[in-house]
N, C-alpha and C positions, 0 to 999 in steps of 0.2 A: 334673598333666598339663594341657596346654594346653585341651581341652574340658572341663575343668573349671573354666574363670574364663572371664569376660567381663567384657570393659572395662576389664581388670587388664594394666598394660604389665609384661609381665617386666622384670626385673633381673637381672643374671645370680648376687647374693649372691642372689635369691628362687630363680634354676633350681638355684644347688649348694645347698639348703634342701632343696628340694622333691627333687631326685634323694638326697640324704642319707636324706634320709624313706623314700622309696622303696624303697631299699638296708637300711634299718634290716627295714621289712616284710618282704622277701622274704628276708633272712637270717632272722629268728627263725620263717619260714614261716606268716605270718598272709595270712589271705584276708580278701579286700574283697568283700562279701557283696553283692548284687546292689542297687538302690535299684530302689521302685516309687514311684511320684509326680512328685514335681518332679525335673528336673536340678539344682537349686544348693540347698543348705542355707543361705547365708547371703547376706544382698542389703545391700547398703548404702543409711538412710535415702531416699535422692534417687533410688535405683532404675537410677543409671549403672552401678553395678558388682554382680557376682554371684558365687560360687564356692561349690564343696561343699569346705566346709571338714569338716564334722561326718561321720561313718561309724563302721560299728561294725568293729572287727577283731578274725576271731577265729580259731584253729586249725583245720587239716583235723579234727583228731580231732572238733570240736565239731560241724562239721559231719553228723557220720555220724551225730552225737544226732540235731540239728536237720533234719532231712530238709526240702528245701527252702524253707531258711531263708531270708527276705528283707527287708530295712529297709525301712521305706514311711517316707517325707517326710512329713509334718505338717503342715499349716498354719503359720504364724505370726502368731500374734496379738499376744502380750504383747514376742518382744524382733525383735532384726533378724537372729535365726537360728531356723532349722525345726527344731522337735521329729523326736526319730526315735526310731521304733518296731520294735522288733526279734520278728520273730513268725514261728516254723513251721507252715506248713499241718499237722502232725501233733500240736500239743498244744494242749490247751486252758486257758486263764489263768484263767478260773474268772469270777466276778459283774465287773461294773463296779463303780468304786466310788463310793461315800456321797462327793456333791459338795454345795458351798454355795457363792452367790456373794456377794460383799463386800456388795454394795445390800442384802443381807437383815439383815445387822448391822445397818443406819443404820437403818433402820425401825422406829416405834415402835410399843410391843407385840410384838415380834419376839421376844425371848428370856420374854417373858410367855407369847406361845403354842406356844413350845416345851414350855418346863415343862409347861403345863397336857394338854398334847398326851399327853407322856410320860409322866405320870402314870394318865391315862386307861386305857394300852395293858396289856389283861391278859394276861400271856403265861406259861406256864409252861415248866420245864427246866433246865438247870444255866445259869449265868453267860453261858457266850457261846451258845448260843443265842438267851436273852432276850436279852442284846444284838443281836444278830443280826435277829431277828424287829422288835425295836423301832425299827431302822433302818429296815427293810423298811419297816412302817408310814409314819414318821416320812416317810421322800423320799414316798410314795403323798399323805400331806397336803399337804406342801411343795408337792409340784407343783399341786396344788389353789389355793391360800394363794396363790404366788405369782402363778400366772395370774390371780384376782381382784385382788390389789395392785396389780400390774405389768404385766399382760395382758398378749401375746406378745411380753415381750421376749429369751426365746430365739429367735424365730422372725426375729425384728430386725435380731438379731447374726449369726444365721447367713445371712440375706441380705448383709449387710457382708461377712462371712468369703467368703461364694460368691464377691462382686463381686471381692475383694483374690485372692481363687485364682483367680479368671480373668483379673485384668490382669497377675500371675504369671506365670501357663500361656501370655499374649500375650506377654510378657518373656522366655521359654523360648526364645521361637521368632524372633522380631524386635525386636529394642531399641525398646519404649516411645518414644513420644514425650511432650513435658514437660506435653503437656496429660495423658497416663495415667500419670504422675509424678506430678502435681499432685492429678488425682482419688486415686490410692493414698493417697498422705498423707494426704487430708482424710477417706478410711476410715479410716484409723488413728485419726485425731485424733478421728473420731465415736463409737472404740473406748476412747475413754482412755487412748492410749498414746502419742502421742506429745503 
């Protein structure tokens, strides 16, 4: 659909594409589940062009599991398309999970104070529990660890991330000009990505 691209000149082999597409969903009766966040899943480097390419589709019947089921947009950080999160206000997905970041590899002593970390931790129960429990610990250090190594470099990135979701959200609304083109990039490029 046409509100769904910016800065993209149709073609008419892209509208019988796109009407194909369209014909394909509504024959096999798949719904397009509502997006919460951004309008465009995907933006191109330079920030002229946008589209929601990415969305989940799924059957009525799935829907009556899902009770108000809704994709929420993502951020993008690592490519030039939004993560999408598929979630019902009615179920719960359970813990977050056990993350690491690359910087913590390069570090030296890094997999020294792991071991020694883990060794420490006395935990009793069958198998995954202790496993379980020894994560628990284990991210409770880390976060310790790395705020003394690296001192708020989540807090860093997520100002970067905040700044790139607002020249975004101004992107939504009004096409950028090449000076918030130019800043988005050099957020990316302070992100290691581009």
């Amino acid at each position: 659909m046409a509100e769904e691209r910016k800065g993209i000149r149709g073609h008419s082999s892209q509208k019988k594409e796109m009407e194909g597409f369209n014909n394909f969903i509504e024959t096999n009766g798949w719904v397009d589940i509502s997006c919460v966040g951004k309008k465009f899943t995907w933006f191109k480097a330079n920030g002229t062009t946008n589209s929601r390419l990415d969305r989940f589709l799924v059957s009525e019947e799935s829907l009556q599991i899902w009770l108000a089921a809704k994709q929420y947009v993502q951020q993008r950080v690592v490519s030039d398309h939004c993560a999408l999160v598929l979630k019902s206000c009615t179920k719960e997905w359970g813990p977050k999970p056990f993350r690491t970041f690359d910087v913590w590899l390069k570090e030296p002593g890094f997999t020294a104070m792991i071991k020694g970390k883990w060794e420490l931790y006395q935990v009793e129960g069958n198998s995954i529990s202790v496993l379980k429990e020894k994560l628990k610990l284990l991210k409770a250090d880390l976060k310790v660890w790395s705020r003394s190594v690296f001192g708020c470099v989540e807090s860093d990135k997520r100002r970067i991330e905040m700044e790139i979701e607002n020249l975004d959200g101004e992107d939504n609304i009004y096409a950028l000009e090449d000076e918030g083109r130019l800043r988005r990039l050099e957020l990316f490029s302070q992100l290691g990505i581009v």
